[in-house]
C-alpha positions in Angstrom: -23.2 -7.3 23.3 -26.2 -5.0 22.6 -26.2 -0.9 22.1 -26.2 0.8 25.2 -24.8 -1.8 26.7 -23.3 -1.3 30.3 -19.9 -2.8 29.6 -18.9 -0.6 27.4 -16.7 2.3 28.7 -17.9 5.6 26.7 -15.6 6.2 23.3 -14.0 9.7 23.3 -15.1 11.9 20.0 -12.7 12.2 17.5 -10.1 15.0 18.4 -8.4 16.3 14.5 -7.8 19.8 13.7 -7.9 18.6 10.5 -11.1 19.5 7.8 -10.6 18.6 4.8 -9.1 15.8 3.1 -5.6 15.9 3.5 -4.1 17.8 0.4 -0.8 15.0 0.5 -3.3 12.0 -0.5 -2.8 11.9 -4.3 1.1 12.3 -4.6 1.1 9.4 -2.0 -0.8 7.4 -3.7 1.4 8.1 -7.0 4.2 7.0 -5.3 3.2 4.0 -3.8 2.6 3.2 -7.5 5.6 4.0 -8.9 7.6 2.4 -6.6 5.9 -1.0 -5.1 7.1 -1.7 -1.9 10.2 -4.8 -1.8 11.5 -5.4 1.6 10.9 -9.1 2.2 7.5 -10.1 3.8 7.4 -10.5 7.7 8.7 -14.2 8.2 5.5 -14.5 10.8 3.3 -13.2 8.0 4.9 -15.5 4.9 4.0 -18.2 7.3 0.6 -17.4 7.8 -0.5 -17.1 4.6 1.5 -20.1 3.2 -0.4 -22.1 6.1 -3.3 -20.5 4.7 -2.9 -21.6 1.3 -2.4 -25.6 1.8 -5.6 -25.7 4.0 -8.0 -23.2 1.2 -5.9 -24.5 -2.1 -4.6 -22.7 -4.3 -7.5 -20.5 -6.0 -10.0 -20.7 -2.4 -13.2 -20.1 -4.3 -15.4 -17.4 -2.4 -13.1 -15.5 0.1 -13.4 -12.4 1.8 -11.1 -10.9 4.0 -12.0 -8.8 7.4 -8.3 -6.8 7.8 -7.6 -5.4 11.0 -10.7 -8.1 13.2 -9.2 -7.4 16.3 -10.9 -10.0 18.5 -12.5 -12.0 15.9 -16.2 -10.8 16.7 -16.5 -9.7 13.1 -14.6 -12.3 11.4 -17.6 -14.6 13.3 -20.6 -12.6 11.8 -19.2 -12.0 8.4 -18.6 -16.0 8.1 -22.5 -16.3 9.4 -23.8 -13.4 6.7 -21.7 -15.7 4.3 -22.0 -19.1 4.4 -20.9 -19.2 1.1 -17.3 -18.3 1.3 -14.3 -18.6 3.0 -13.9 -15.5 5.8 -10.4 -14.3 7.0 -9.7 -12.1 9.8 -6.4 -11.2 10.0 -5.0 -8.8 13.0 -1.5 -7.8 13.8 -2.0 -8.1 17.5 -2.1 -12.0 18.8 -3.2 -10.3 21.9 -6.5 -8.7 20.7 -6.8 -12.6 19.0 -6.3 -14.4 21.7 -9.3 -12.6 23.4 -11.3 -14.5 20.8 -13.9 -17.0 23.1 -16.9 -17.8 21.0 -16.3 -20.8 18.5 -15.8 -19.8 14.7 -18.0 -20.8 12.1 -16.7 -23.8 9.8 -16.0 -21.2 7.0 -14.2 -18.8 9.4 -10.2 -18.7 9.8 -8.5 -16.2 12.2 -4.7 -15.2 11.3 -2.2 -13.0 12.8 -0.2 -11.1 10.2 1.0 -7.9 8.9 -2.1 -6.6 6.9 0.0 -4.7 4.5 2.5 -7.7 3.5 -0.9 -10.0 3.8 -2.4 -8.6 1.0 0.9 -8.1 -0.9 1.3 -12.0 -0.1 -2.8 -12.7 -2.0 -2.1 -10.4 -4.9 1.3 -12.4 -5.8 -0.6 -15.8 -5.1 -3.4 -14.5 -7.9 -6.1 -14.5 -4.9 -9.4 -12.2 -6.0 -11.7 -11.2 -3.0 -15.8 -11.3 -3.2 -15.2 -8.8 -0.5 -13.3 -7.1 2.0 -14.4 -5.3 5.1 -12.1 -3.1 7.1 -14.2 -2.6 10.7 -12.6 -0.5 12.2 -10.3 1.2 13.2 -7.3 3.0 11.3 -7.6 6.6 11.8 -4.5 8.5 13.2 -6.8 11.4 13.3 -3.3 14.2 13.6 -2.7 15.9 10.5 0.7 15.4 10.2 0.1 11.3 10.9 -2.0 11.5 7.6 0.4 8.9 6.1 -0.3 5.9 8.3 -3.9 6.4 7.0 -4.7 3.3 4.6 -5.5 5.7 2.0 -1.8 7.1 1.9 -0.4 4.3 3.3 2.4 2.0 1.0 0.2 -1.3 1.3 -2.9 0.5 -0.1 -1.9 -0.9 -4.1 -1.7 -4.4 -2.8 -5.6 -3.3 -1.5 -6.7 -2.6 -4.8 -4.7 -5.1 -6.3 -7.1 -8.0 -4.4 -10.4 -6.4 -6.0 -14.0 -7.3 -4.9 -17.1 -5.2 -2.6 -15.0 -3.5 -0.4 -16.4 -2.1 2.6 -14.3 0.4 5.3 -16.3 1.6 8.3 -15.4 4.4 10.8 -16.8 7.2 12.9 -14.9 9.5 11.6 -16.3 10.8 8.3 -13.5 12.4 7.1 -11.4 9.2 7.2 -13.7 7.7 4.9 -13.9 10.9 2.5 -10.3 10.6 2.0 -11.2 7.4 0.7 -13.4 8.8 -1.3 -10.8 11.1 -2.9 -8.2 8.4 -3.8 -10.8 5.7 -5.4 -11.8 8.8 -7.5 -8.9 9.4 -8.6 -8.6 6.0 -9.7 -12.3 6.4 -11.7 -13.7 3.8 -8.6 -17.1 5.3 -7.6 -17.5 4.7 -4.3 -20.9 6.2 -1.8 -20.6 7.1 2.0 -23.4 6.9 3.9 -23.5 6.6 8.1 -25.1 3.6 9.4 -28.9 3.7 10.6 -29.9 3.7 13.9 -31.7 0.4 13.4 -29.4 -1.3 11.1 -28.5 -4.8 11.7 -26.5 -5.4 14.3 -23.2 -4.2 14.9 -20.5 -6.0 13.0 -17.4 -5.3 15.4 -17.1 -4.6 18.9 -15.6 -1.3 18.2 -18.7 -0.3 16.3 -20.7 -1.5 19.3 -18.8 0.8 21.5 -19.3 4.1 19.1 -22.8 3.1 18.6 -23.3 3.1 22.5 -21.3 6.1 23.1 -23.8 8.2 20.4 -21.2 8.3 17.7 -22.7 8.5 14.0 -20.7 5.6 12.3 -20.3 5.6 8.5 -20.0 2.5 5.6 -18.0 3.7 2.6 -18.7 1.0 -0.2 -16.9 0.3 -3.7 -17.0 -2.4 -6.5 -12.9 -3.2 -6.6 -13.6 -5.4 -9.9 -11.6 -8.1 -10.6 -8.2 -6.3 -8.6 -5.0 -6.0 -9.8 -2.5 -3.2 -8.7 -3.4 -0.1 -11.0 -0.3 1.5 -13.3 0.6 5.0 -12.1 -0.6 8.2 -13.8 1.7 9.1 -16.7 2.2 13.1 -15.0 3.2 11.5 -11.9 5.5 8.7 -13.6 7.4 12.2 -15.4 7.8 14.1 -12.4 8.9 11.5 -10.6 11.6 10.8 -13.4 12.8 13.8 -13.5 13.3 14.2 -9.7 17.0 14.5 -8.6 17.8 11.2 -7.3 15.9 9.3 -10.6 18.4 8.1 -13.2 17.4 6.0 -16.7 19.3 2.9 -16.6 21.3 3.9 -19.4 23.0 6.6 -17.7 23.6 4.8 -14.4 25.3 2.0 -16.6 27.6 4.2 -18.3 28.5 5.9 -14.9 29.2 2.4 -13.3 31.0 1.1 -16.2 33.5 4.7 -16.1 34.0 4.6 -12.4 37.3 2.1 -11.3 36.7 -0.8 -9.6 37.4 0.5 -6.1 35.1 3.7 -6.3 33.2 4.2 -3.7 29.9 5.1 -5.8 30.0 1.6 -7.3 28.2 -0.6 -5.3 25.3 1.9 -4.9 25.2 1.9 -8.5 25.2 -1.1 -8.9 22.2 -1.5 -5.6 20.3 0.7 -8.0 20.5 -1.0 -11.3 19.8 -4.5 -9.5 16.1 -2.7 -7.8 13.2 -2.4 -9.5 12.6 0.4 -11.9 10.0 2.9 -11.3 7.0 1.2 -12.5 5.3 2.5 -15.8 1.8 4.3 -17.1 -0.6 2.1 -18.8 0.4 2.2 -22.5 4.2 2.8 -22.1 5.7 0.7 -24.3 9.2 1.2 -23.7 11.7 -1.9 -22.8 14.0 -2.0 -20.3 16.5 0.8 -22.2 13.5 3.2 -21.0 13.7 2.5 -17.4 14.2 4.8 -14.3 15.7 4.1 -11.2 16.1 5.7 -7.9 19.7 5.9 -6.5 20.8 7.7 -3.7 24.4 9.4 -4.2 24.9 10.5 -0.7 26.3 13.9 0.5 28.8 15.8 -2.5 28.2 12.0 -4.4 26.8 13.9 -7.3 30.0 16.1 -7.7 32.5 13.1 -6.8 30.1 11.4 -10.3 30.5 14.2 -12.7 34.3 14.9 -11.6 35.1 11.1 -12.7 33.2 11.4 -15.6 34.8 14.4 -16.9 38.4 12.4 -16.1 37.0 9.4 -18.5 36.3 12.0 -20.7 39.2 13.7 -20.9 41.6 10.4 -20.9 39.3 9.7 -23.9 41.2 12.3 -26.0 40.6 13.5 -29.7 38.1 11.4 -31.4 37.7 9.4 -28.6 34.5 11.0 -27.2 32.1 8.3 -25.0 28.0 9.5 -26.4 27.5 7.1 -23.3 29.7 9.1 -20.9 28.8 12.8 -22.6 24.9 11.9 -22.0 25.7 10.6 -18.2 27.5 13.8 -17.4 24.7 15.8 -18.9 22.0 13.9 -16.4 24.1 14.4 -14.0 24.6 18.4 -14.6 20.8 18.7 -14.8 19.7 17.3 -11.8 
């Protein structure tokens, strides 16, 4: 379908009162990295990408992914620009798949998964992109929507985690420059620059549709490297430590181990020493003694806590003082 075409139904501008990058990006991002995302992968998605697997092998070679390919119109010229490698659309949507008529290239595979839990799905299987194109689009251009961006958004480690050229297009600049501010963060370089006129042409249908509609459509572009997820900053890993509901894994075991076995604070203590700890700075070089965890207490749970404690305590008597106990009841004063 050429620019200008006639099938196209004019795209609407982007409507934000939004300016700037959103000033919420970096903490986001911080705690993304902290705290990796767990819940179990969508069975639908585990599926895919184990089907996936057996037909590419284990380590595919040359693979780029196209996340979010809608129809599969980009997945098809990305596999003809690359002969090369192995090209992967993956969409959420099996209707905007199914809508797929053209035959694929031989090199081309179409997939309908989660992207987020896609990507989380390579990483842990060790896959490395040569590239990875987001066409668009993603934008949730309100303000206060800002965190279902893929720039705030909790699958954007396992992103960075698969490495390679990525490339995110959009026509809506500011989308991309909060890119732009997160990969700098990071110390990625990354350039923005809108699309010519004349370029080659269009890689999606979406991009076919702004193009038509007069719409000034931008290519952010940055060298990922060989991937893997990055360690959190070591000012965010603090705060976040010393935020209310983040215990060391010292002082929840000493709670657990005073409380009796029928308290009611005992099995999320014990939820919370099972999870995974907040994950560490590059260079921290502390064992698992030095780990923090997040644990709700609930409504008054932190008062019910230090009242038990101080009962321990006290049924310790003369000389029999818990360092344990006294430095669980402390944390638990402080916060």
């Amino acid at each position: 379908m050429a620019r200008g075409s006639a099938l196209f139904t004019a795209a609407k501008p982007i409507e934000t009162a939004q300016a700037t990058p959103h000033d919420g990006l970096l903490d986001r991002l911080q705690r993304h990295l902290l705290r990796l995302p767990t819940a179990p992968v969508a069975a639908h998605t585990q599926a895919a990408f184990e089907a996936l697997q057996r037909e590419l092998g284990p380590t595919p070679g040359a693979l780029i992914f196209d996340s979010g390919c809608g129809t599969g119109e980009s997945t098809r010229n990305l596999a003809e620009r690359h002969p090369e490698a192995w090209v992967v659309g993956v969409d959420k949507s099996a209707d905007r798949l199914g809508r797929h008529r053209s035959a694929l290239p031989a090199n081309a595979r179409l997939l309908r998964a989660e992207l987020g839990d896609f990507w989380r799905c390579a990483v842990a299987a060790g896959w490395r992109l040569k590239a990875h194109y987001l066409p668009y689009p993603n934008p949730w251009p309100k303000a206060r929507h800002y965190k279902r961006r893929w720039p705030a958004h909790p699958a954007f480690p396992w992103l960075l985690g698969l490495g390679g050229d990525l490339e995110v297009r959009s026509n809506w600049r500011l989308y991309l420059e909060e890119w732009q501010v997160v990969l700098a963060s990071l110390e990625i370089p990354s350039t923005l620059a809108p699309l010519p006129a004349d370029s080659a042409p269009p890689l999606s249908p979406f991009e076919a549709k702004y193009l038509a509609s007069g719409h000034a459509c931008y290519a952010l572009r940055a060298a990922l490297g060989a991937g893997g997820v990055p360690a959190p900053s070591w000012s965010a890993y603090q705060a976040r430590c010393e935020a209310p509901e983040v215990f060391s894994r010292p002082v929840l075991a000493a709670i657990l181990a005073a409380l009796p076995a029928a308290h009611p604070q005992r099995e999320p203590l014990a939820e919370a020493l099972a999870a995974a700890p907040l994950r560490k700075p590059a260079g921290h070089r502390g064992g698992e003694a030095s780990d923090f965890l997040s644990c709700d207490l609930g409504p008054g749970g932190r008062e019910v806590l230090m009242q038990a404690l101080e009962q321990a305590l006290e049924q310790g008597g003369e000389g029999g003082d818990d360092p344990a106990l006294t430095l669980a009841l402390r944390a638990l004063r402080s916060r």
